[in-house]
Every structure is written in structure tokens, then in C-alpha cells.
Biopython code that builds the backbone (N, CA, C, O; Angstrom):
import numpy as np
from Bio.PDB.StructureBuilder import StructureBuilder

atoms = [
    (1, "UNK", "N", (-17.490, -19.341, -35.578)),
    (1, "UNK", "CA", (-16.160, -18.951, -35.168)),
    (1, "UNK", "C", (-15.549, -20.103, -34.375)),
    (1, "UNK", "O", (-16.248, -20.597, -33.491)),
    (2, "UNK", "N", (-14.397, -20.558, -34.576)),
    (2, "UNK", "CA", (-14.054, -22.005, -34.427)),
    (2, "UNK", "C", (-12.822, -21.138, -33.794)),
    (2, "UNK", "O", (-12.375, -20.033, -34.098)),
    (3, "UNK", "N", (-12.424, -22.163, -32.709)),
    (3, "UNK", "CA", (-10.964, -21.790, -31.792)),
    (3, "UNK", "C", (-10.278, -23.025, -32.499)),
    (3, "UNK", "O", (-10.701, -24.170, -32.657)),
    (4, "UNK", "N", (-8.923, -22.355, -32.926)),
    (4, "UNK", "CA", (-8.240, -23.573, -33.224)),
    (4, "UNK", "C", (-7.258, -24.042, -31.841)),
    (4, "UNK", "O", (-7.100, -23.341, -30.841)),
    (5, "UNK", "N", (-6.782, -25.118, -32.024)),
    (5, "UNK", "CA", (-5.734, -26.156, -30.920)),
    (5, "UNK", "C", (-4.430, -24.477, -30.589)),
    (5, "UNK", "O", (-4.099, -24.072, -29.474)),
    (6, "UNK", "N", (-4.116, -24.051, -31.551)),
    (6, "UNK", "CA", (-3.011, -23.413, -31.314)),
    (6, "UNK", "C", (-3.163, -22.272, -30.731)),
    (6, "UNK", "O", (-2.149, -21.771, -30.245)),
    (7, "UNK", "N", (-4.377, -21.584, -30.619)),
    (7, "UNK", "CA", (-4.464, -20.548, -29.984)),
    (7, "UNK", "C", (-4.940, -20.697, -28.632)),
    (7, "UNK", "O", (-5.036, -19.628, -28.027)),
    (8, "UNK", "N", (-5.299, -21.844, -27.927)),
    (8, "UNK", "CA", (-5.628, -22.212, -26.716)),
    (8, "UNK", "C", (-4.135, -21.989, -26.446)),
    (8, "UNK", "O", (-3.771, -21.006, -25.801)),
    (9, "UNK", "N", (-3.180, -22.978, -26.978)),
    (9, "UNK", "CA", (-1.945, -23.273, -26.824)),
    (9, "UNK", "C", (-1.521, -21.645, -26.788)),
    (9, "UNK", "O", (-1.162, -21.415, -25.633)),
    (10, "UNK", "N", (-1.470, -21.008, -27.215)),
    (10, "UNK", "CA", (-1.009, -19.171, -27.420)),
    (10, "UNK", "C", (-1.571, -18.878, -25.940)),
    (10, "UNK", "O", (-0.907, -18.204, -25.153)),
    (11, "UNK", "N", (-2.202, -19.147, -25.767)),
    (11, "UNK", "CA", (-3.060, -18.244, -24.654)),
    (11, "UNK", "C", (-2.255, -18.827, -23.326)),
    (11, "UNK", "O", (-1.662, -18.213, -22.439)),
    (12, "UNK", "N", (-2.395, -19.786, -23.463)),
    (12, "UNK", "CA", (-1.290, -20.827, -22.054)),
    (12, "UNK", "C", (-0.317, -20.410, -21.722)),
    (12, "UNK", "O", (0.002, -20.034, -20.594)),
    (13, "UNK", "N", (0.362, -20.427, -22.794)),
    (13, "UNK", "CA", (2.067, -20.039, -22.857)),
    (13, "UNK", "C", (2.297, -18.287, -22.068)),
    (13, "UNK", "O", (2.996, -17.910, -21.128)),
    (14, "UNK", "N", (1.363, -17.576, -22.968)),
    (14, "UNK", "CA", (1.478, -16.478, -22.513)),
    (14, "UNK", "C", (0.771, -16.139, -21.129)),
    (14, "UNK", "O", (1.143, -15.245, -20.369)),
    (15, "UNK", "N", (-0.280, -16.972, -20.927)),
    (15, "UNK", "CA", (-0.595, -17.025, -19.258)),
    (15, "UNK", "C", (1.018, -17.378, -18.418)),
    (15, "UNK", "O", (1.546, -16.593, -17.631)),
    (16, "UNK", "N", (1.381, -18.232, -18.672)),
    (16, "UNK", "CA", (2.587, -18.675, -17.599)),
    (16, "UNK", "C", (3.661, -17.846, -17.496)),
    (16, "UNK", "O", (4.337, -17.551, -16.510)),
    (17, "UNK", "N", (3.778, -17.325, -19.238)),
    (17, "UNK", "CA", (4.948, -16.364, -19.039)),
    (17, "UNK", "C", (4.520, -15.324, -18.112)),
    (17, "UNK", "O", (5.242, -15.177, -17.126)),
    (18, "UNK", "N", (3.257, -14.394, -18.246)),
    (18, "UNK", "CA", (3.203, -14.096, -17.099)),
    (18, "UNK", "C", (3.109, -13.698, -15.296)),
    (18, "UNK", "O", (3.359, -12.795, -14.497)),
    (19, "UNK", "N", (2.523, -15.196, -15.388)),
    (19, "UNK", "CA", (2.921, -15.524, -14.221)),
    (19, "UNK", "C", (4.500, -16.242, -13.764)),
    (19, "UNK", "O", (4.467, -16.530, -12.568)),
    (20, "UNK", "N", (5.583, -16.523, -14.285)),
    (20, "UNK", "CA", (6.654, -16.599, -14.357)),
    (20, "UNK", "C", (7.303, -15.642, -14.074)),
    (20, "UNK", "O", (8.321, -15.709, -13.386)),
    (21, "UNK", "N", (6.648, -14.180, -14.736)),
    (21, "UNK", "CA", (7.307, -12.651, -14.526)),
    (21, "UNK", "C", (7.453, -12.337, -13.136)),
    (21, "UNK", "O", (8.383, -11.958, -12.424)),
    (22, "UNK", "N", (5.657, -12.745, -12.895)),
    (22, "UNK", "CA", (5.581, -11.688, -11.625)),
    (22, "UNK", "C", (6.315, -12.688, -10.226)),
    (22, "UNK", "O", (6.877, -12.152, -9.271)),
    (23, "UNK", "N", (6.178, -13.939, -10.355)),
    (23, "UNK", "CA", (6.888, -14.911, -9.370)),
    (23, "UNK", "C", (8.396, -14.368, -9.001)),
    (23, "UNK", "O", (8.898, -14.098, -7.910)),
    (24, "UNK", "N", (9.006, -14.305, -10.553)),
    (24, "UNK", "CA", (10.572, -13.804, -10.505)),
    (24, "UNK", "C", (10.853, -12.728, -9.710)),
    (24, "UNK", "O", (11.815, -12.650, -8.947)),
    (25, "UNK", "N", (9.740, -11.630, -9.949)),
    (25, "UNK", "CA", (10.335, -10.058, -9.643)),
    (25, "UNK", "C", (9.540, -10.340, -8.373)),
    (25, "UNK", "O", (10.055, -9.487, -7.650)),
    (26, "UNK", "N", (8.773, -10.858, -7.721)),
    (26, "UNK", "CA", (8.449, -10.939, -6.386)),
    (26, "UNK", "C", (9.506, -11.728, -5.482)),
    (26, "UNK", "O", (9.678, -11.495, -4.286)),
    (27, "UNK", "N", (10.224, -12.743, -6.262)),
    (27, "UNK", "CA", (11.577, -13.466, -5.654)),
    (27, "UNK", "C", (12.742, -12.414, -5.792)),
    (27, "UNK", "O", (13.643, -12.570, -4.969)),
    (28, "UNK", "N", (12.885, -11.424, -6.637)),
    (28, "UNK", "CA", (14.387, -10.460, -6.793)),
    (28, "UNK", "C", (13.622, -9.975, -5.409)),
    (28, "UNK", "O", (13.935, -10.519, -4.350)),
    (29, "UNK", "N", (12.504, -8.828, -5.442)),
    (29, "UNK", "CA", (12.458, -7.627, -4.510)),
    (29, "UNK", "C", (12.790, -8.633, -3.068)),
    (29, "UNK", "O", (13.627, -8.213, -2.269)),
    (30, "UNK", "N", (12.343, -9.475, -2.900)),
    (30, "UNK", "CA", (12.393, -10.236, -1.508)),
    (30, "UNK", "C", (13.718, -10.826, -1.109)),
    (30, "UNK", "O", (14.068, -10.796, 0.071)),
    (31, "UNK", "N", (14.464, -11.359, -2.045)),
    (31, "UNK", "CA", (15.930, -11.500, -1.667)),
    (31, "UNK", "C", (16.784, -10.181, -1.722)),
    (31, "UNK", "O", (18.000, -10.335, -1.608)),
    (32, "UNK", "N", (16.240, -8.739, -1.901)),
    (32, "UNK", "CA", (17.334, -7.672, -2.000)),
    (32, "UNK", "C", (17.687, -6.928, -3.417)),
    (32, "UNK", "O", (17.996, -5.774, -3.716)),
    (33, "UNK", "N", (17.480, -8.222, -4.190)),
    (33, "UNK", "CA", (17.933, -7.843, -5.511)),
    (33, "UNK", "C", (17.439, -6.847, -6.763)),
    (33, "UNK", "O", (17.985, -6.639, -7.846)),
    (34, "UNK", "N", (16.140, -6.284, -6.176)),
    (34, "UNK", "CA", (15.711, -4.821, -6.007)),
    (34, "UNK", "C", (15.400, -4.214, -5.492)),
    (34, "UNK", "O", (14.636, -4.700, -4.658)),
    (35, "UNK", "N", (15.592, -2.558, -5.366)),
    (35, "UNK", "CA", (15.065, -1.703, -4.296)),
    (35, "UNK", "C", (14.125, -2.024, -4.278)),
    (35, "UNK", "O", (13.722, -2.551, -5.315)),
    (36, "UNK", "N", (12.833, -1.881, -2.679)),
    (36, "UNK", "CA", (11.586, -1.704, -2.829)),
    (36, "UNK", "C", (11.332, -0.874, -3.146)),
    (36, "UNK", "O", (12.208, -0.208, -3.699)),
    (37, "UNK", "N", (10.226, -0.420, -3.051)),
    (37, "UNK", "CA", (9.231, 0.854, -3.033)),
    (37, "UNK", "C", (9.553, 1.794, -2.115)),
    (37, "UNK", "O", (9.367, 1.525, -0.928)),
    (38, "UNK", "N", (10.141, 3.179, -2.530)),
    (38, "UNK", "CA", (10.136, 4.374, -1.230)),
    (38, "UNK", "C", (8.799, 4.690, -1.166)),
    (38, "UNK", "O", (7.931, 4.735, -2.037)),
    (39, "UNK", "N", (8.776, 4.982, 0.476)),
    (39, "UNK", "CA", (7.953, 5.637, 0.742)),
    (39, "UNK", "C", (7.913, 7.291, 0.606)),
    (39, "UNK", "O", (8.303, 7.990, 1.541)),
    (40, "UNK", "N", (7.449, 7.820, -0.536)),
    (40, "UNK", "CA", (7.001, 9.258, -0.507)),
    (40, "UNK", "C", (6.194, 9.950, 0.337)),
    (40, "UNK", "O", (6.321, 11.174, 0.389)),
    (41, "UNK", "N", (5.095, 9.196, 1.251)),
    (41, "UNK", "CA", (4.058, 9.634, 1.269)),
    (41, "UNK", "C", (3.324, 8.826, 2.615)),
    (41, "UNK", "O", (2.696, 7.775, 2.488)),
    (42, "UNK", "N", (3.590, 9.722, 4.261)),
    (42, "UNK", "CA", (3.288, 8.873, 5.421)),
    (42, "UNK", "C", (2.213, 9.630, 6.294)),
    (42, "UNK", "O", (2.322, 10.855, 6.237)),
    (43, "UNK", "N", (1.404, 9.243, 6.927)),
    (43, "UNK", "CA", (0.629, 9.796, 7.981)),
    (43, "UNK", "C", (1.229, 9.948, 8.980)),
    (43, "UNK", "O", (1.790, 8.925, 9.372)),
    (44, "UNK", "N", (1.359, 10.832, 9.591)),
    (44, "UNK", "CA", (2.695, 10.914, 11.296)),
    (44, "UNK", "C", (1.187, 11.241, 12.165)),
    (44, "UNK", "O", (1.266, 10.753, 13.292)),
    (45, "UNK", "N", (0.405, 11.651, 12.021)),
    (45, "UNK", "CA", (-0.595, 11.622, 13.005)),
    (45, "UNK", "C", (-1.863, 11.944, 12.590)),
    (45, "UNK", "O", (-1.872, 12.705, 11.622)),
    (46, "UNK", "N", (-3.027, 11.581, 13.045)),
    (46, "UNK", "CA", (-4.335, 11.473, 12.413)),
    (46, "UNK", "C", (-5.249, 12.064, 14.111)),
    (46, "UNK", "O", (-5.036, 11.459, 15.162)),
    (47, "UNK", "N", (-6.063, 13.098, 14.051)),
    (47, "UNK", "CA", (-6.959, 13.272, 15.549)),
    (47, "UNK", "C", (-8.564, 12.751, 14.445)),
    (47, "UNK", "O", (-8.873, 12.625, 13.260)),
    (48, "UNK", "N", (-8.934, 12.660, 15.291)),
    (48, "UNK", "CA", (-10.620, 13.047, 14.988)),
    (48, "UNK", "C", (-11.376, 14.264, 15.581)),
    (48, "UNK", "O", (-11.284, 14.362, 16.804)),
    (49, "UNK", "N", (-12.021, 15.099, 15.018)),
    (49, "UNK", "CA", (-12.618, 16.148, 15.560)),
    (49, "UNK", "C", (-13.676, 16.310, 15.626)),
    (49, "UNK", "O", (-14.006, 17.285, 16.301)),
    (50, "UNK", "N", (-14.792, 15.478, 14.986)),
    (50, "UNK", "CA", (-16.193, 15.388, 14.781)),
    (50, "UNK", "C", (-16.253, 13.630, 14.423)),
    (50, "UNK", "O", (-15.411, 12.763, 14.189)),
    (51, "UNK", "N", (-17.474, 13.677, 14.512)),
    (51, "UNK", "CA", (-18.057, 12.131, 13.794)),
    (51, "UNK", "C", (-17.305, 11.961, 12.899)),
    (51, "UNK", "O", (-16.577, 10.987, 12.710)),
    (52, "UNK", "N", (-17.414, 12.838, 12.316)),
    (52, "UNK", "CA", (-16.808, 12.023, 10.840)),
    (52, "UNK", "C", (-15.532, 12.887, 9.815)),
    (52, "UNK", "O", (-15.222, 12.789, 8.628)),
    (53, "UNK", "N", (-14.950, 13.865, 11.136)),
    (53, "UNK", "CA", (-14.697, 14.995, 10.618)),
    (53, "UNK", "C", (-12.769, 14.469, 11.211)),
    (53, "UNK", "O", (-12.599, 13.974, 12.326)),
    (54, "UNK", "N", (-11.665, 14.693, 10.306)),
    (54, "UNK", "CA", (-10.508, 14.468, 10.959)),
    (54, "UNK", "C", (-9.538, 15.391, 10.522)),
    (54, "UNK", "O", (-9.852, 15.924, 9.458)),
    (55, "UNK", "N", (-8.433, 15.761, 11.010)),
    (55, "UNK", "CA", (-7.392, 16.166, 10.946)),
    (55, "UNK", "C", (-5.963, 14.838, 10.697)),
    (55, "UNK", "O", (-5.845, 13.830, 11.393)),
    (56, "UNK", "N", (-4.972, 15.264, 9.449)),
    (56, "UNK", "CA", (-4.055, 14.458, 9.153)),
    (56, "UNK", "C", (-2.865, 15.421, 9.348)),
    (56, "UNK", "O", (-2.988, 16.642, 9.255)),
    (57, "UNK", "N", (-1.814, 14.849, 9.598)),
    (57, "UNK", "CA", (-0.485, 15.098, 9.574)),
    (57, "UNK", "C", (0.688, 14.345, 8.696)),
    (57, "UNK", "O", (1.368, 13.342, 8.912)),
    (58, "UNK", "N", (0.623, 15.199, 7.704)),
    (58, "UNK", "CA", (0.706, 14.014, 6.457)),
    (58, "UNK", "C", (2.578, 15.042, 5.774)),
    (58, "UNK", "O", (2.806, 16.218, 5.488)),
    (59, "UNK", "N", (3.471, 13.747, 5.793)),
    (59, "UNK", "CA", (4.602, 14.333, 5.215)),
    (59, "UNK", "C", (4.714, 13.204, 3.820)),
    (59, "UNK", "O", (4.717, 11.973, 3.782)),
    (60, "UNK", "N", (4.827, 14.591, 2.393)),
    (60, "UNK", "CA", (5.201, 13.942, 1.649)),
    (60, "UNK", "C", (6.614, 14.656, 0.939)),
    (60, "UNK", "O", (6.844, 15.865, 0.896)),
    (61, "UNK", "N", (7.211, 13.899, 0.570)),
    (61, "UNK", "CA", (8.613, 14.086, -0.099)),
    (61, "UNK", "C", (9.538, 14.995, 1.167)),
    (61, "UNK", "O", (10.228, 15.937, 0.778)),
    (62, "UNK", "N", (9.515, 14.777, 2.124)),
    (62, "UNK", "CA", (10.228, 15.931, 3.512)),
    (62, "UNK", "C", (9.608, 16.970, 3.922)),
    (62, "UNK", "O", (10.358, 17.684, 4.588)),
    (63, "UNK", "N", (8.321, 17.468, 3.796)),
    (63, "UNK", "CA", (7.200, 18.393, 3.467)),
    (63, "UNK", "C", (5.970, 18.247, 4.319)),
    (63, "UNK", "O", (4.939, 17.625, 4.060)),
    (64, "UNK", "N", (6.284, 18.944, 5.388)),
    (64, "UNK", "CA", (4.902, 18.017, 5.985)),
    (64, "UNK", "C", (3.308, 18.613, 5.858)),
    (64, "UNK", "O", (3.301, 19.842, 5.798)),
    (65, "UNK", "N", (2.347, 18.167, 5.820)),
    (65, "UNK", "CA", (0.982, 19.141, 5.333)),
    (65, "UNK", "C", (-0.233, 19.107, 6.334)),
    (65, "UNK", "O", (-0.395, 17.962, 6.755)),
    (66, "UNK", "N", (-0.813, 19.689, 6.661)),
    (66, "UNK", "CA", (-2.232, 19.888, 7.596)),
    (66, "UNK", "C", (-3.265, 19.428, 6.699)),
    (66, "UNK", "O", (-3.734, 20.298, 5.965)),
    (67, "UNK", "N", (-3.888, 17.847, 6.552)),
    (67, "UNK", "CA", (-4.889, 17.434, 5.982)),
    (67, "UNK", "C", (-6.164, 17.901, 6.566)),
    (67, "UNK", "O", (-5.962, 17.819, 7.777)),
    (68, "UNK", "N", (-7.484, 18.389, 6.368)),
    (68, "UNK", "CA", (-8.888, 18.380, 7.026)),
    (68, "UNK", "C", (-9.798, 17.637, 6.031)),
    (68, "UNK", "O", (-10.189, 18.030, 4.932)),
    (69, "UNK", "N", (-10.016, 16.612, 6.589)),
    (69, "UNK", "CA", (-10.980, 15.777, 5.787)),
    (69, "UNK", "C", (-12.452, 15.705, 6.584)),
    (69, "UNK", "O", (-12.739, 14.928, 7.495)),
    (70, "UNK", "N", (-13.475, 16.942, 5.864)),
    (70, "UNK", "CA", (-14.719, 17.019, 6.428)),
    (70, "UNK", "C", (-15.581, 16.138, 6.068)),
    (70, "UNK", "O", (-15.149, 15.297, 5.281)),
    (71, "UNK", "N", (-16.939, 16.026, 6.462)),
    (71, "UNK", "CA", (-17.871, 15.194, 6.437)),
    (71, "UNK", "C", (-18.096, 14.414, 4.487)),
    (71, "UNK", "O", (-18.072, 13.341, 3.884)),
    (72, "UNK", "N", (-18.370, 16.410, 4.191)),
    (72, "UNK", "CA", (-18.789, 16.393, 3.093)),
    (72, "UNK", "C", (-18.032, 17.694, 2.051)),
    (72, "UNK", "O", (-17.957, 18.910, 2.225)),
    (73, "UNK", "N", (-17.658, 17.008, 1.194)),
    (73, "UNK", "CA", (-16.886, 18.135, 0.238)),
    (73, "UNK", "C", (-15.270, 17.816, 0.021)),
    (73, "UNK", "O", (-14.875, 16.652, 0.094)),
    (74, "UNK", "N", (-14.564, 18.667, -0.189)),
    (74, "UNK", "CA", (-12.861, 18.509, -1.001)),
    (74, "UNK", "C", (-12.236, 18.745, 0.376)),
    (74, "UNK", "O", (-12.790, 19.398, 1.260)),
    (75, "UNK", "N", (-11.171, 18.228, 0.474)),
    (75, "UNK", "CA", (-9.964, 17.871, 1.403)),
    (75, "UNK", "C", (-9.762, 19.521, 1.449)),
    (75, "UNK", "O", (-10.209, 20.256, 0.568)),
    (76, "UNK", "N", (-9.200, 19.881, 2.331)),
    (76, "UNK", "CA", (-8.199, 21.387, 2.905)),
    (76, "UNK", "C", (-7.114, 21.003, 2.824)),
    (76, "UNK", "O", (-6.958, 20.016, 3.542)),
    (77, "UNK", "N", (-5.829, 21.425, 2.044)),
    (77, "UNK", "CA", (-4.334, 21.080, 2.384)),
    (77, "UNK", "C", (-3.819, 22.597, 3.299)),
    (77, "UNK", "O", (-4.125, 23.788, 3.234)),
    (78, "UNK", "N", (-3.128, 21.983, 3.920)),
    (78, "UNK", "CA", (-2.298, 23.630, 4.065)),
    (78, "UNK", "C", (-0.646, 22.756, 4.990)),
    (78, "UNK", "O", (-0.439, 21.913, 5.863)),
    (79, "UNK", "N", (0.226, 23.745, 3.979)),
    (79, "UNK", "CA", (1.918, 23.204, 4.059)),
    (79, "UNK", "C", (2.353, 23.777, 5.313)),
    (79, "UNK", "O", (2.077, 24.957, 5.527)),
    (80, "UNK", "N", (2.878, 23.231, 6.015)),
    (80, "UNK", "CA", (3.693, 23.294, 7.142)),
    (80, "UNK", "C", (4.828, 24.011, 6.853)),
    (80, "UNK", "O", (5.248, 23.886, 5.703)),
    (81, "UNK", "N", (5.845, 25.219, 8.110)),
    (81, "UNK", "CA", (6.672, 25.514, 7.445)),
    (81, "UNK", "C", (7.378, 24.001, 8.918)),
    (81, "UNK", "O", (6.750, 23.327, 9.734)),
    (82, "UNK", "N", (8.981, 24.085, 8.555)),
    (82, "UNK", "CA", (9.564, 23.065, 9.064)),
    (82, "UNK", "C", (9.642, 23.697, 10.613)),
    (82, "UNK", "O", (9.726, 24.919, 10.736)),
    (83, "UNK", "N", (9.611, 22.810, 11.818)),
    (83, "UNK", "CA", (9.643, 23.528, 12.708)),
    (83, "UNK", "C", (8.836, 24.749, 13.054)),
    (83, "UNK", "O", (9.421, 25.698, 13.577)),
    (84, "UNK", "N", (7.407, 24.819, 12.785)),
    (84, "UNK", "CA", (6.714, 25.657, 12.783)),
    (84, "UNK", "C", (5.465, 25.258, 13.939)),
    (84, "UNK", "O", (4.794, 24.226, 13.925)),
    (85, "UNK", "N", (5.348, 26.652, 15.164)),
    (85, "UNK", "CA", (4.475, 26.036, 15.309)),
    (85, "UNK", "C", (3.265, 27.504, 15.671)),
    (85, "UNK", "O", (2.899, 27.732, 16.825)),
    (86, "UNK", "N", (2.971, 28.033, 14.921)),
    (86, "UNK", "CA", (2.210, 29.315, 14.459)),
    (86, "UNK", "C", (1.184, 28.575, 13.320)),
    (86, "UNK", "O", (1.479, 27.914, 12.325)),
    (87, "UNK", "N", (-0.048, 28.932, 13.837)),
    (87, "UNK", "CA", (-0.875, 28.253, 12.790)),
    (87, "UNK", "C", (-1.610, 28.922, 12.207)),
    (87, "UNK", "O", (-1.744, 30.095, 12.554)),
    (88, "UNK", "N", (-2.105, 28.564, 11.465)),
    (88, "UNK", "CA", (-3.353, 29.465, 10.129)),
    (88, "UNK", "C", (-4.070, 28.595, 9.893)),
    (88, "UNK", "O", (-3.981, 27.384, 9.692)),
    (89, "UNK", "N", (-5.311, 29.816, 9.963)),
    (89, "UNK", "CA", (-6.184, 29.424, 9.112)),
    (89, "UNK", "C", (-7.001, 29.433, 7.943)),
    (89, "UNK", "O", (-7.287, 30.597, 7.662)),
    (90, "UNK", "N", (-7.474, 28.638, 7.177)),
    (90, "UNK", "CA", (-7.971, 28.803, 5.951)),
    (90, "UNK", "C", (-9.421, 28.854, 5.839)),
    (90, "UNK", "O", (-9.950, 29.005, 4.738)),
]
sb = StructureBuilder()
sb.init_structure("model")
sb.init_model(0)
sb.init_chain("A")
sb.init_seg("    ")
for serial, (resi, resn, name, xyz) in enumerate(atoms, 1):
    if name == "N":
        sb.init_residue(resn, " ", resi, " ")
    sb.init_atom(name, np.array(xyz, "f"), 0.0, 1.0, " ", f" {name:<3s}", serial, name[0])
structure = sb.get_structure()
């Protein structure tokens, strides 16, 4: 299986074009000339409650949620109502 001259040459071209892409659109977002990235999705407060055990305060899309991230096993969500401060438990 023999590489010919032109497909090195193929491979180049299309290396630069892509790096050409991402240079450009990293020069638009930084001068303005596209929106960044919204943020959907913020931590407003984090406690610790154990070694290894935490509580998050996590708002996504205007929504804020009660994260419990235990040692071992699946995350707990539970939704906040707005201005709420009556709690439950799960």
C-alpha cells in the first residue's frame, strides 16, 4: 500500500483548513462578533455535610434545584419552589 505525493498534500490542506476554522471563530467570539455561550446551568452554593457527602444549590434555566451528591450511588434532585423556604424531604 503505497501513499501517493497527493494525498499527503490532501491531508495538509485539510489539516489547515481546519485549523484556519477554529482560529477564525475563536477571533469572531472574542472581538463580539458572536454571542458566547449562555450560561444555562450555575452552582449558587455548594455546603459539605460528610467526607464526601455534599449538598448543591444549583439553578438551571431560572429554576433553582437541591442537589445531594452522596458518597455512593445516584444524585437526589429536588426543585425549589421560587422564594421558598419550607423544605422536604425525600
Amino acid at each position: 500500500m503505497d501513499i501517493q505525493p497527493f494525498q499527503i498534500v490532501t491531508v495538509v490542506v485539510f489539516l489547515a483548513i481546519l485549523l484556519a476554522a477554529q482560529l477564525l471563530l475563536k477571533r469572531l467570539r472574542t472581538a463580539g462578533g458572536l454571542p458566547s455561550s449562555v450560561k444555562r446551568m450555575e452552582v449558587l452554593q455548594n455546603l459539605s455535610v460528610g467526607p464526601k457527602e455534599r449538598l448543591l444549590l444549583v439553578r438551571v434555566d431560572g429554576s433553582d434545584f437541591l442537589v445531594g451528591v452522596p458518597r455512593h450511588g445516584p444524585l437526589t434532585l429536588q426543585p425549589l419552589a421560587p422564594n421558598s423556604t419550607e423544605v422536604t424531604y425525600v
